[in-house]
C-alpha positions as a LaTeX table, in Angstrom:
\begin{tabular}{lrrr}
\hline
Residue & $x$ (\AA) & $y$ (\AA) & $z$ (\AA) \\
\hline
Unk1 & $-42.96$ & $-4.84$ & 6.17 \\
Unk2 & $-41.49$ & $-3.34$ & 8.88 \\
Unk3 & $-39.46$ & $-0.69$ & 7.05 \\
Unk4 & $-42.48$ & 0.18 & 4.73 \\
Unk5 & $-44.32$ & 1.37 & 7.89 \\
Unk6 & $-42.01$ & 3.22 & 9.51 \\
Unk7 & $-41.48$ & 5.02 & 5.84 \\
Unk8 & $-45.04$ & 5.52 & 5.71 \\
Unk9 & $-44.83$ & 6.81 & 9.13 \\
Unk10 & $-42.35$ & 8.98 & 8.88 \\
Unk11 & $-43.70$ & 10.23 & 5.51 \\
Unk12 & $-47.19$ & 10.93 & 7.70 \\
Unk13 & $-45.10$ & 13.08 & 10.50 \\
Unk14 & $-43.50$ & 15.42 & 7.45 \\
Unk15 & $-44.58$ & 18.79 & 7.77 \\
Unk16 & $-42.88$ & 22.06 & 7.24 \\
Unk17 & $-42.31$ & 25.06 & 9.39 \\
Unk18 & $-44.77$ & 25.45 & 12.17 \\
Unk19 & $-47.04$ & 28.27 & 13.14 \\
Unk20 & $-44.91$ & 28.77 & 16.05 \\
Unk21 & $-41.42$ & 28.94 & 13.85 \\
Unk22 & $-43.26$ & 31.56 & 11.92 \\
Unk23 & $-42.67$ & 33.66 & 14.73 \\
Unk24 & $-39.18$ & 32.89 & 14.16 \\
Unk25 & $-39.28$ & 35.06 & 11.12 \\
Unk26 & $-38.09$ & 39.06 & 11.71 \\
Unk27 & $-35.11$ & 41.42 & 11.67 \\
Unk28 & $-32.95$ & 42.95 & 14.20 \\
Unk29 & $-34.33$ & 46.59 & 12.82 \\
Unk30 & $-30.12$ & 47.18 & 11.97 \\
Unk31 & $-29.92$ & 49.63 & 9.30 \\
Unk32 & $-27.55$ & 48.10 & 6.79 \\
Unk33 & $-25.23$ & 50.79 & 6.13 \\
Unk34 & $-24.63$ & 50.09 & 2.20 \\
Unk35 & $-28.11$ & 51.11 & 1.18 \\
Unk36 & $-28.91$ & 52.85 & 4.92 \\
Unk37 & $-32.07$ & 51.07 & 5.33 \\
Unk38 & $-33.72$ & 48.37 & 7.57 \\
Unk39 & $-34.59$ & 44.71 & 6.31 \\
Unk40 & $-38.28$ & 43.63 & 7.14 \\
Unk41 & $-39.71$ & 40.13 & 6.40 \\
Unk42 & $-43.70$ & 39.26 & 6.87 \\
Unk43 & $-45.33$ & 35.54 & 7.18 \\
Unk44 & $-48.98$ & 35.52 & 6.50 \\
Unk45 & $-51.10$ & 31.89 & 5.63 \\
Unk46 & $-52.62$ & 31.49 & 2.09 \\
Unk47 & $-55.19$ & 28.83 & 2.21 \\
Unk48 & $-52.64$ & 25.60 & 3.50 \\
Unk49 & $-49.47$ & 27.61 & 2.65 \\
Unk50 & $-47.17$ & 30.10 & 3.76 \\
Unk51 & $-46.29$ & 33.63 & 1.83 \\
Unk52 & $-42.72$ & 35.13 & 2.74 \\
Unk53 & $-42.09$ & 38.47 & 1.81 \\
Unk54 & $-39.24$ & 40.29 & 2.59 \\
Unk55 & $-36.80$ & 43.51 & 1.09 \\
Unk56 & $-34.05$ & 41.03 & 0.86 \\
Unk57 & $-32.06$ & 43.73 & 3.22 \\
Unk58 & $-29.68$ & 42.26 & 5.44 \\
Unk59 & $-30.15$ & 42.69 & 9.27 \\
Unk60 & $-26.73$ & 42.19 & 10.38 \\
Unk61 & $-23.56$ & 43.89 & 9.59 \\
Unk62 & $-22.29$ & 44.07 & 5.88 \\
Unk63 & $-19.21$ & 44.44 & 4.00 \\
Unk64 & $-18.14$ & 47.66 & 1.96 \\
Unk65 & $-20.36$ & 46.83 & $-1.59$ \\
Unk66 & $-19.25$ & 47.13 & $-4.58$ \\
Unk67 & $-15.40$ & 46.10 & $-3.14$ \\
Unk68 & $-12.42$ & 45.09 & $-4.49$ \\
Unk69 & $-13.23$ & 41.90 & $-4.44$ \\
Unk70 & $-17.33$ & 42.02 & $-5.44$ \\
Unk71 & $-18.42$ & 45.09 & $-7.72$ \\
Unk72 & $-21.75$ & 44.41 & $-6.86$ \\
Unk73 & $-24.28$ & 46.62 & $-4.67$ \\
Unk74 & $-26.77$ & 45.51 & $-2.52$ \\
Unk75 & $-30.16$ & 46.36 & $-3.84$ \\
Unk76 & $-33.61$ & 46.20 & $-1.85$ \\
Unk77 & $-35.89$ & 43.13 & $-3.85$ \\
Unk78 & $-39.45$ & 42.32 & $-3.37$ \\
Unk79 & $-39.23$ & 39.06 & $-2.46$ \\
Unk80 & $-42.44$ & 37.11 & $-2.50$ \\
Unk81 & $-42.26$ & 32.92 & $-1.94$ \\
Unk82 & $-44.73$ & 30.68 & $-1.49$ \\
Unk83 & $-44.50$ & 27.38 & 0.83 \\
Unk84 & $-46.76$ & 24.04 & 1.51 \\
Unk85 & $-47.75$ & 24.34 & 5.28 \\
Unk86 & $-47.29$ & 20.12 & 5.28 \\
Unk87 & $-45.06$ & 19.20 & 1.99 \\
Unk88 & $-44.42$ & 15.79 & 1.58 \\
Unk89 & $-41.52$ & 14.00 & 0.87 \\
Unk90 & $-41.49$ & 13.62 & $-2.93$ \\
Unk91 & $-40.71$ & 9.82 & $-4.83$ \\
Unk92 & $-37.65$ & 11.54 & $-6.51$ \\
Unk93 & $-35.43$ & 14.46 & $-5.39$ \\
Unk94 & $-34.97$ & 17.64 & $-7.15$ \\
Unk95 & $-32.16$ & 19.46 & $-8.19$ \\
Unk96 & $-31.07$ & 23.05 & $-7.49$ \\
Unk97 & $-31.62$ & 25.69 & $-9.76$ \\
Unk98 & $-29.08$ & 28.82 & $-9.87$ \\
Unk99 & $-30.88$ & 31.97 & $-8.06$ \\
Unk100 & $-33.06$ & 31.60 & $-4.64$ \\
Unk101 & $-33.17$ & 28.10 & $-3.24$ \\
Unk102 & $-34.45$ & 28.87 & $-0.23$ \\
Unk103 & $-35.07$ & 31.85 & 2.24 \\
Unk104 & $-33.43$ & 32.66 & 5.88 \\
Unk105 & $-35.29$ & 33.81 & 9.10 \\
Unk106 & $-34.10$ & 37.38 & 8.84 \\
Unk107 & $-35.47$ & 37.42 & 4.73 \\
Unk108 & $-32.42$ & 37.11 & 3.05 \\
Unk109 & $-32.24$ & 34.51 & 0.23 \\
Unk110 & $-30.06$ & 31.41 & 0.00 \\
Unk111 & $-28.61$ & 30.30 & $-3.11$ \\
Unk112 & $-27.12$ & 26.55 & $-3.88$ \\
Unk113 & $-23.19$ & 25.80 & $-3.21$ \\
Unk114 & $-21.77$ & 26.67 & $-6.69$ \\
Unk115 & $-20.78$ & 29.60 & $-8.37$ \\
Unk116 & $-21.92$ & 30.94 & $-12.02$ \\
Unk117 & $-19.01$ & 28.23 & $-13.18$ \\
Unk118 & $-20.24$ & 25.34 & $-11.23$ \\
Unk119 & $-17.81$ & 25.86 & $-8.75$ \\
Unk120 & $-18.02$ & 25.23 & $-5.41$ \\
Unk121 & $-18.20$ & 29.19 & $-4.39$ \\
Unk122 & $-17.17$ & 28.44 & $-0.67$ \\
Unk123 & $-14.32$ & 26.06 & $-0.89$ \\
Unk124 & $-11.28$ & 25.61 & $-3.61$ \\
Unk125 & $-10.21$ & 27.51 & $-6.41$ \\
Unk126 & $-13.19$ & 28.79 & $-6.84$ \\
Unk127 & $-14.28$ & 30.49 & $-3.40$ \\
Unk128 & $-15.71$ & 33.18 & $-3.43$ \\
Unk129 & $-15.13$ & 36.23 & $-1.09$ \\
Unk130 & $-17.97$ & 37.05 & 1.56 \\
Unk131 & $-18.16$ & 39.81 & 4.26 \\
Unk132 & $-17.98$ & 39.26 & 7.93 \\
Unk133 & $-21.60$ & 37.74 & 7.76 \\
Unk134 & $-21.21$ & 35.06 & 5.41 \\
Unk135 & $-23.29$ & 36.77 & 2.20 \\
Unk136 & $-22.50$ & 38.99 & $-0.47$ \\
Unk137 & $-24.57$ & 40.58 & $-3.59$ \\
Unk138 & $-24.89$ & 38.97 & $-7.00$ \\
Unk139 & $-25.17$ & 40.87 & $-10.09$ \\
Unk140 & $-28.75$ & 41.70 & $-9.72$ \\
Unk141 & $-27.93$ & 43.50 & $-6.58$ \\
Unk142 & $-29.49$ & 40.25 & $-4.34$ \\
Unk143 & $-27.49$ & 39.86 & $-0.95$ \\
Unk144 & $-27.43$ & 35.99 & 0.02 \\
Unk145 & $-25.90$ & 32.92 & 1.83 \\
Unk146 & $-24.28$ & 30.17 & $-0.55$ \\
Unk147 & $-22.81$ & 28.58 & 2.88 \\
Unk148 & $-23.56$ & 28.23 & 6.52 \\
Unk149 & $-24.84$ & 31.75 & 7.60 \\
Unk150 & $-23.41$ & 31.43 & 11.45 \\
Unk151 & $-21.04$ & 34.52 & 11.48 \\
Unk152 & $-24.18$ & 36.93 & 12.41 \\
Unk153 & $-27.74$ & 34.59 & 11.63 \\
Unk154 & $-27.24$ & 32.27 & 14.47 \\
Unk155 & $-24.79$ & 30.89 & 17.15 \\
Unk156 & $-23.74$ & 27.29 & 17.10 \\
Unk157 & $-23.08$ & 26.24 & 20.77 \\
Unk158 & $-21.70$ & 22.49 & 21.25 \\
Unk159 & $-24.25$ & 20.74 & 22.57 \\
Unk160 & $-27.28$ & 23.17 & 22.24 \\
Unk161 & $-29.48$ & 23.00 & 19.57 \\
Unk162 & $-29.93$ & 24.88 & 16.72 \\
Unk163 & $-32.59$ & 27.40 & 15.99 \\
Unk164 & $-34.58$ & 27.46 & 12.90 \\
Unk165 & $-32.79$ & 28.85 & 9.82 \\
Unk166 & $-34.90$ & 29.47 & 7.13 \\
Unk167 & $-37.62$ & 27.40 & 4.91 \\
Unk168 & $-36.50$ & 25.57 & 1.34 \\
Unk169 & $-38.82$ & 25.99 & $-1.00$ \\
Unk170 & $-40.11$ & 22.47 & $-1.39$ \\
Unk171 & $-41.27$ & 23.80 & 2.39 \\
Unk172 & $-39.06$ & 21.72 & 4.56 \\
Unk173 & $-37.67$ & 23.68 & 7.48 \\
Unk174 & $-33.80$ & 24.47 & 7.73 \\
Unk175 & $-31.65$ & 23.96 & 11.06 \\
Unk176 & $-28.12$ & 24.75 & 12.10 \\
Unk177 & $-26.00$ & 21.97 & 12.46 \\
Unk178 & $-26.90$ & 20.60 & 15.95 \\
Unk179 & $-29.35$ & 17.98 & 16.70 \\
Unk180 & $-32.00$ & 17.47 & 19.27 \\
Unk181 & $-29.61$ & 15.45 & 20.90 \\
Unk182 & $-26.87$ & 17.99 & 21.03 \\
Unk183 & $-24.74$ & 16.39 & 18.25 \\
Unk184 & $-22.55$ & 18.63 & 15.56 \\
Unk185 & $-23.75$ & 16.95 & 12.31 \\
Unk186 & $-21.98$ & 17.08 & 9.74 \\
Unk187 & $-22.71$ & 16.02 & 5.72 \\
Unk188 & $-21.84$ & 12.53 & 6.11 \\
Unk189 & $-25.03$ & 12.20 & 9.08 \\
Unk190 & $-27.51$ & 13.70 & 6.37 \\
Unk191 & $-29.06$ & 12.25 & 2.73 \\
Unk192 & $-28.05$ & 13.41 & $-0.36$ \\
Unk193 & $-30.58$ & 16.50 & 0.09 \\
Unk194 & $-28.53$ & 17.69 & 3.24 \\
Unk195 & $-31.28$ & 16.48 & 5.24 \\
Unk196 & $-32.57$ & 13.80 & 7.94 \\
Unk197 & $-35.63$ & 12.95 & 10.20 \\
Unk198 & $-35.48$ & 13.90 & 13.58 \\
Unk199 & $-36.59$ & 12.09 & 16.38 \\
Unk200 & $-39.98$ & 12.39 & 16.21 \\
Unk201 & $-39.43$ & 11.29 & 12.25 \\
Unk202 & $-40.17$ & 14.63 & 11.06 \\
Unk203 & $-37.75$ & 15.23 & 7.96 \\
Unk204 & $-35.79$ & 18.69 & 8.21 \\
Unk205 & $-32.67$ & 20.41 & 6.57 \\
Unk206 & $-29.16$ & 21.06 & 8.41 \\
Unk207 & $-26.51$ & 23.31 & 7.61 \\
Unk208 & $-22.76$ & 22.30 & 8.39 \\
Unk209 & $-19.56$ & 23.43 & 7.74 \\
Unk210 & $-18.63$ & 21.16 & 4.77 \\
Unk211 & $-20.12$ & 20.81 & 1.20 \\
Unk212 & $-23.50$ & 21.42 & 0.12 \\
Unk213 & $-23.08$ & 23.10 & 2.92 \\
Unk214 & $-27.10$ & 23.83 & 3.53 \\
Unk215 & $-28.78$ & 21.93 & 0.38 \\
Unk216 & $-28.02$ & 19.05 & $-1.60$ \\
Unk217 & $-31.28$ & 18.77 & $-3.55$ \\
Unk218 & $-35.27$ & 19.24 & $-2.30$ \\
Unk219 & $-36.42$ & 16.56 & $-1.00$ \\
Unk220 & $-40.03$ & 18.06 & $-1.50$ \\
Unk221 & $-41.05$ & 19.66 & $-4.45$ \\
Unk222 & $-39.74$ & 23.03 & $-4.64$ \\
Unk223 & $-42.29$ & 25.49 & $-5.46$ \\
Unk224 & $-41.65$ & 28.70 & $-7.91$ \\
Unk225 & $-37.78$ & 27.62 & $-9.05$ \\
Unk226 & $-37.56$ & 26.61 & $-12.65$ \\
Unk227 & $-35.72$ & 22.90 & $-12.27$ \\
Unk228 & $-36.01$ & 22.49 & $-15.57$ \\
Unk229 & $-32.90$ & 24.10 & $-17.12$ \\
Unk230 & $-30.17$ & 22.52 & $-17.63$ \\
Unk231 & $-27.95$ & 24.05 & $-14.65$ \\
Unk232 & $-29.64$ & 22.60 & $-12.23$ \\
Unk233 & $-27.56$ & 20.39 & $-9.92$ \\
Unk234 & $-27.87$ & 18.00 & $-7.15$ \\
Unk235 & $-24.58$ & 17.13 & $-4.67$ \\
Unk236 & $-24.50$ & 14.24 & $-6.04$ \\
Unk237 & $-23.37$ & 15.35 & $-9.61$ \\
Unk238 & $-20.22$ & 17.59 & $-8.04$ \\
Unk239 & $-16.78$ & 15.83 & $-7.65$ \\
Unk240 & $-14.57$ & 15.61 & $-4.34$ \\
Unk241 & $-13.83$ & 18.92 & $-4.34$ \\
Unk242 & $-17.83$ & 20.30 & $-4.65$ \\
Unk243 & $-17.46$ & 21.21 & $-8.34$ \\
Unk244 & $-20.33$ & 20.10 & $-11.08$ \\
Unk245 & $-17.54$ & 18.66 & $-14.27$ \\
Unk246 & $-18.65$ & 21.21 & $-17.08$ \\
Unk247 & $-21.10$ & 23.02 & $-14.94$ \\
Unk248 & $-22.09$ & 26.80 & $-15.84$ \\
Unk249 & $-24.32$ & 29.62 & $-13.98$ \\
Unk250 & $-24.84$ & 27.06 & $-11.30$ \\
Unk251 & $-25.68$ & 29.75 & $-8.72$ \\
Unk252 & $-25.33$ & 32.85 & $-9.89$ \\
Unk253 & $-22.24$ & 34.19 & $-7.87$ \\
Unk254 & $-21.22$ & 37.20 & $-6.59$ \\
Unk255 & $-18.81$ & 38.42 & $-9.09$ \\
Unk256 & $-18.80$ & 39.55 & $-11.93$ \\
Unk257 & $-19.89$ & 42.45 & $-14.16$ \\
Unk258 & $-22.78$ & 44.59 & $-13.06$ \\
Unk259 & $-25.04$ & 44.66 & $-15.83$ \\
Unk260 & $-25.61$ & 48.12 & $-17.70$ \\
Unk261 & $-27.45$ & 50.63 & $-15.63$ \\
Unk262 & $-30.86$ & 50.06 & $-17.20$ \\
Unk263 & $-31.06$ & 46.69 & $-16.43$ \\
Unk264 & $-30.18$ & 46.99 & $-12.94$ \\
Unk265 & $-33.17$ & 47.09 & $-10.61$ \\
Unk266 & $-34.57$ & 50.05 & $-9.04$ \\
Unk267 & $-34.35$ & 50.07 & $-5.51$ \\
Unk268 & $-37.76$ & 50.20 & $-3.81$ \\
Unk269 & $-37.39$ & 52.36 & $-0.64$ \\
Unk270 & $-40.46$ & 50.65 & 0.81 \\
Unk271 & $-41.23$ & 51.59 & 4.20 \\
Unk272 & $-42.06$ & 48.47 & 6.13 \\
Unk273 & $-45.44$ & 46.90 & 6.31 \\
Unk274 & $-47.58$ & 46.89 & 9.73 \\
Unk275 & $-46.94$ & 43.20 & 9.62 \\
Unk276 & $-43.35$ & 43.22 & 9.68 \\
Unk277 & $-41.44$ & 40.90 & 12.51 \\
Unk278 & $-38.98$ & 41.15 & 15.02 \\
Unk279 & $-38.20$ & 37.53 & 15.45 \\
Unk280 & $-39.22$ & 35.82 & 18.46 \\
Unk281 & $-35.94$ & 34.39 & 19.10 \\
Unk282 & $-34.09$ & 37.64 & 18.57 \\
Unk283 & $-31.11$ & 37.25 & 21.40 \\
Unk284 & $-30.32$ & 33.92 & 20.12 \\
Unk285 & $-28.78$ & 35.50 & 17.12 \\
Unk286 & $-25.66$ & 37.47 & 16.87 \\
Unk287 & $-26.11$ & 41.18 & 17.38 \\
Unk288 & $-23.26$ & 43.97 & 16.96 \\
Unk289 & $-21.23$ & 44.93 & 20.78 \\
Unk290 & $-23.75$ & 47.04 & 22.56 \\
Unk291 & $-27.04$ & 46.00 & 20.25 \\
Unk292 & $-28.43$ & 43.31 & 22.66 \\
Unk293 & $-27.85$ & 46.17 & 26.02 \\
Unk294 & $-29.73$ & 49.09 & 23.62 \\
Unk295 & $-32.50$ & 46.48 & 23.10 \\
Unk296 & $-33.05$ & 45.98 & 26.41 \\
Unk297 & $-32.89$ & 49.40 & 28.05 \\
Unk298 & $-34.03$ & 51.83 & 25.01 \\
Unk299 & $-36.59$ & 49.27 & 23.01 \\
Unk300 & $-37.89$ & 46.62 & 25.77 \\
Unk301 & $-37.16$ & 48.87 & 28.83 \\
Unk302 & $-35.66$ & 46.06 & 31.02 \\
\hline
\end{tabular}
């Protein structure tokens, strides 16, 4: 009886990124030098939901795209996602489709830990190669994380916790690896979804340096990802070494052929709405030598 009402409790307390995280949301205003313009990112409240749009520009430094080891260019996307306000922990979990799982603070989109193979794109023989900031471009031209984003997104500082990371798309908010308490979690503290509830039983995502890496499976129910396919994984189905057996296009990768020139998408040059954000918790994330000092003096005149 006991453990029914805590559940029940804890179900109660679920609720997904707050109205103050929103503000959590924005860019550094870097222009990223491949495509020489800036990422924006806009949170705006539908009825009891949230609506992220971003370019899908990163706001950090990139690597030199197409490369030797990624012919791939980044391309500016109009991303558009939808999120419950309060989304409830769901009576069965939900695998991960290949393409956007969830989206990061600073826009950019987060795909699940495999590779078009159903590889595990971060670890093994099939790791993939990513810049300096943890991302790189698929095929479509779509910069994004398949593992922990701390190289320019965030710091992780023993015994501080983490900031906000980003939103899944079930709506469950996504943390860096360190607790309320100050502990380094790692996959073996968290479910099978990558996630746990905190101290005030609120459940929440955590990135960490091992496999998934940031998601397992939604917890929630995802909204706007087709799990129906049949690529669509959960951690659970991948072997010691983070590969699905006979997996394919689990997450769409970062190598590979571009597709012909028509099929490529047009890059939309938007200039960035009135509503775009610089984040709230801007010097908490990892800025180029010098940024942080030009911010201050030039932009906030401190």
């Amino acid at each position: 009886m006991l453990s029914t009402l805590m559940l029940a409790l804890c179900v109660a307390l679920a609720h997904g990124i707050t109205q103050d995280e929103t503000n959590y949301f924005g860019t550094t205003g870097i222009t990223e030098k491949n495509t020489g313009l800036v990422g924006w990112v806009t949170v705006s409240e539908s009825g009891s939901n949230w609506v992220i749009r971003s370019n899908n520009i990163p706001d950090h430094e990139t690597g030199s795209f197409p490369g030797n080891h990624n012919p791939n260019s980044i391309e500016e996307q109009s991303n558009q996602y939808t999120v419950p306000q309060e989304p409830q922990v769901a009576s069965t979990t939900t695998c991960l489709p290949g393409g956007p799982i969830a989206i990061a603070v600073n826009g950019i989109v987060i795909y699940n830990p495999w590779d078009a193979d159903g590889e595990n794109a971060v670890e093994g023989d099939g790791a993939e190669v990513f810049d300096m900031c943890d991302g790189h471009p698929d095929q479509n031209g779509r910069y994004h994380y398949h593992r922990q984003p701390s190289s320019c997104l965030f710091d992780i500082e023993s015994g501080v916790p983490s900031p906000l990371i980003g939103v899944a798309f079930d709506g469950f908010a996504i943390y860096g690896p360190v607790d309320e308490s100050g502990n380094t979690l790692t996959s073996s503290d968290l479910d099978e979804c990558h996630g746990r509830y905190n101290s005030d039983g609120i459940y929440q995502y955590h990135t960490t340096s091992d496999f998934p890496y940031i998601l397992g499976c939604y917890k929630g129910t995802p909204q706007g990802v087709n799990v129906g396919g049949n690529n669509c994984y959960k951690a659970a189905d991948a072997d010691g070494d983070g590969n699905v057996v006979g997996g394919g296009s689990g997450g769409g990768g970062g190598g590979g052929q571009k597709p012909p020139p028509h099929h490529r998408p047009r890059p939309a040059r938007s200039t960035p709405p009135a509503d775009a954000r610089i984040p709230q918790n801007l010097f908490q994330r990892r800025l180029p030598a010098g940024y942080q000092d030009f911010l201050q003096k030039v932009i906030f005149r401190r």
